[in-house]
N, C-alpha and C positions, 0 to 999 in steps of 0.2 A: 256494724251494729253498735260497735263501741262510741265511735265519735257521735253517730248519730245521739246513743246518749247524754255524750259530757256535753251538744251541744244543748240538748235539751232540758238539763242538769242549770246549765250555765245561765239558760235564757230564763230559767224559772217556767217551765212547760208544764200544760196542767189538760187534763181534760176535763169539759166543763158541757152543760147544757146551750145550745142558741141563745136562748132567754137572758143567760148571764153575760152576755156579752156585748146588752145594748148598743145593740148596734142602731148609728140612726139615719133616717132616707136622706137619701142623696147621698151617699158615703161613697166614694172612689173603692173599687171593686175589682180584684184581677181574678179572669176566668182562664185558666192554665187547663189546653185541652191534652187528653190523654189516649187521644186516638194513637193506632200504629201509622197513621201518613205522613203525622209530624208532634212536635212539640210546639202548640201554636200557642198565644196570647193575646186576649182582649182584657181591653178595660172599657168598664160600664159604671153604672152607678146603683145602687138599692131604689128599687122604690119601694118595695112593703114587704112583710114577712105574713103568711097567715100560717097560724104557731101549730104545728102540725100535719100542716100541709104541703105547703111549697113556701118558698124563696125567691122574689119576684123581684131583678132586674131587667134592667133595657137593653135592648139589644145592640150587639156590638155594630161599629161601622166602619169602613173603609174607606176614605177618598170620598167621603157625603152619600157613599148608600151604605145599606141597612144589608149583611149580613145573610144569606140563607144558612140557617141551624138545622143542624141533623136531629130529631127527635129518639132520644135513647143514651146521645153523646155524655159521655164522663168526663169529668173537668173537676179539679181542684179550687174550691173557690178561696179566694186570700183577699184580707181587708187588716184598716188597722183603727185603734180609736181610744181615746185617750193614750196609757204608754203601754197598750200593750195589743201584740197583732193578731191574729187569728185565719186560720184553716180550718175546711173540711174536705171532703167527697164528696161530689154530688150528680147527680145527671138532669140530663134537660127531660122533662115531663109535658114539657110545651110551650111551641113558639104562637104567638098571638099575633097579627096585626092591627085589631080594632080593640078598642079606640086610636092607639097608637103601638109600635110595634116592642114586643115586652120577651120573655121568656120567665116559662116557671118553672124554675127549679126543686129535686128534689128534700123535701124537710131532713137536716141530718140527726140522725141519733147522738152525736157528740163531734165538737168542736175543741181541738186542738188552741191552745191560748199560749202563748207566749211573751211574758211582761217582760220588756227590754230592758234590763238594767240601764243604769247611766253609766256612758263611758263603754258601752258593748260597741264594739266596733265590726263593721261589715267588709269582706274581702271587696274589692272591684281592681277595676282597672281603668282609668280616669285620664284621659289627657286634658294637662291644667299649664296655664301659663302663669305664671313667679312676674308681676308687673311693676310693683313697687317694695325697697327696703328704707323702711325710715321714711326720708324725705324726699329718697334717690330713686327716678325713673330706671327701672329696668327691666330684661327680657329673658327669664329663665326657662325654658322649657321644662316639664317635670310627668313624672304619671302617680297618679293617685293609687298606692296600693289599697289601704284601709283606709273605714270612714265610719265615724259617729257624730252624734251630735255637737258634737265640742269640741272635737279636735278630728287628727288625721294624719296618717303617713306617707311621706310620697319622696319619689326617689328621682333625681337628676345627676346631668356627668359635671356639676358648678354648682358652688355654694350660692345661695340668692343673699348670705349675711352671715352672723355668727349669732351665735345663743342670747336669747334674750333678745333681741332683735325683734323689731314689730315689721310684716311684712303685708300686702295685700297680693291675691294669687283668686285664679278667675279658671272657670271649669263647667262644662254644660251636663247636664244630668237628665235620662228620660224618665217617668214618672207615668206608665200607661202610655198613650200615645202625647204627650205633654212634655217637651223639653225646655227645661230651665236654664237660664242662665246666672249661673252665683256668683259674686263675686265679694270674698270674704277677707275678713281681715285678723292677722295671727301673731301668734308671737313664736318666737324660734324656741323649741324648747329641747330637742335633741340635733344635733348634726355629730350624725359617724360619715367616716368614708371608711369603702371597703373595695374590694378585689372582686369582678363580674365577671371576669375572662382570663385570657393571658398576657394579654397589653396593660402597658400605663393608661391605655385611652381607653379600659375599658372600665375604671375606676368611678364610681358611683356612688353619690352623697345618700344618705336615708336621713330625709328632712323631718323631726314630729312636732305638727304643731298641736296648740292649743289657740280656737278661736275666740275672738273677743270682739264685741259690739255687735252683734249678731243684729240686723233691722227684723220686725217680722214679719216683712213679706218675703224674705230668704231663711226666715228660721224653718215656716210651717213646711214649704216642700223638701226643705233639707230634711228635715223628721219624718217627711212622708217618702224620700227614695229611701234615708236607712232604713227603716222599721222593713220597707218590702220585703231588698236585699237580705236583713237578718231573716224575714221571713220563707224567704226560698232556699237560705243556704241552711237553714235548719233540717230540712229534707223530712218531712213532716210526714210526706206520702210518695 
């Protein structure tokens, strides 16, 4: 219960009405089901709100078909828009096919909000390749512990350079059913080595950067995997 609160301390968590949290159609949508069969996850998109009634997204798909939804089903709905994310509960009140196939969700009485600081960083686990330092083609293998906007921590058994050091490092990211390919450019701002086992070989750099030149066709989905991540690991519900 603790951490659940420092994280919501941290993230600036508030609860808030639907209304204030302009949300707008066509928003990227995760529907986190809470059935006992499994922990499943769709991603949809808004199409309208009618303000005390339901919550009308599209219905999730699979492989190019549409989904059969359990009517009654509970699912955590999660979105994010401007800098800050947003959760609730909700349950399906009804799956529609015509005009086209939709689900309405139940209206919540309050929505969890979480305005992401800058520099809040998300746990993962990231396999990223280290491909260039400076001027020099190379090949570092690494994994991505943490991840925010700006920067990030990641840890390999080879230095890719030394501090200050401008680097580019490459890494796929899923996003709903949507995977990215980033490939980002940094500058070295910590390198420790440390002790990971009992061996010399099992000796492990913790690389932190700080990114720079960000394009934004790789800024918008980078802000849209963290924002998730912070959003799931807040543990909201």
């Amino acid at each position: 219960m603790a951490a659940d609160k420092s994280m919501s301390e941290e993230s600036g968590g508030t609860q808030i009405i639907l209304e204030e949290a302009h949300l707008q159609i066509a928003d990227m949508v995760q529907l986190q089901s809470l059935s006992s069969s499994g922990d499943m996850r769709y991603s949809v998109r808004l199409i309208g709100i009618a303000r005390g009634r339901s919550v009308i997204v599209s219905t999730p798909m699979e492989e190019g078909k549409y989904l059969l939804m359990r009517e009654g089903q509970t699912f955590v709905f999660r979105t994010f828009s401007g800098k800050s994310a947003f959760a609730f509960q909700t349950q399906l009140i009804k799956s529609a096919n015509t005009p086209y196939p939709h689900l309405h969700l139940s209206y919540p009485k309050q929505v969890k909000s979480l305005v992401v600081r800058k520099g809040a960083r998300a746990a993962v686990r990231l396999v990223a390749a280290i491909t260039r330092c400076e001027d020099q083609a190379i090949h570092v293998a690494a994994t991505i512990i943490n991840l925010s906007v700006g920067g990030a921590m990641l840890t390999a058994k080879s230095a890719p350079g030394v501090k200050g050091q401008h680097i580019v490092f490459k890494f796929k990211a899923k996003i709903g059913e949507i995977e990215t390919l980033f490939e980002l450019k940094a500058i070295i701002r910590l390198l420790q080595q440390e002790q990971s086992g009992e061996t010399a070989e099992d000796m492990l750099y913790n690389i932190g950067l700080q990114f720079v030149d960000i394009r934004p066709e790789q800024s918008i989905p980078l802000l849209a995997f963290v924002y998730n991540e912070l959003l799931e690991q807040s543990q909201s519900y």
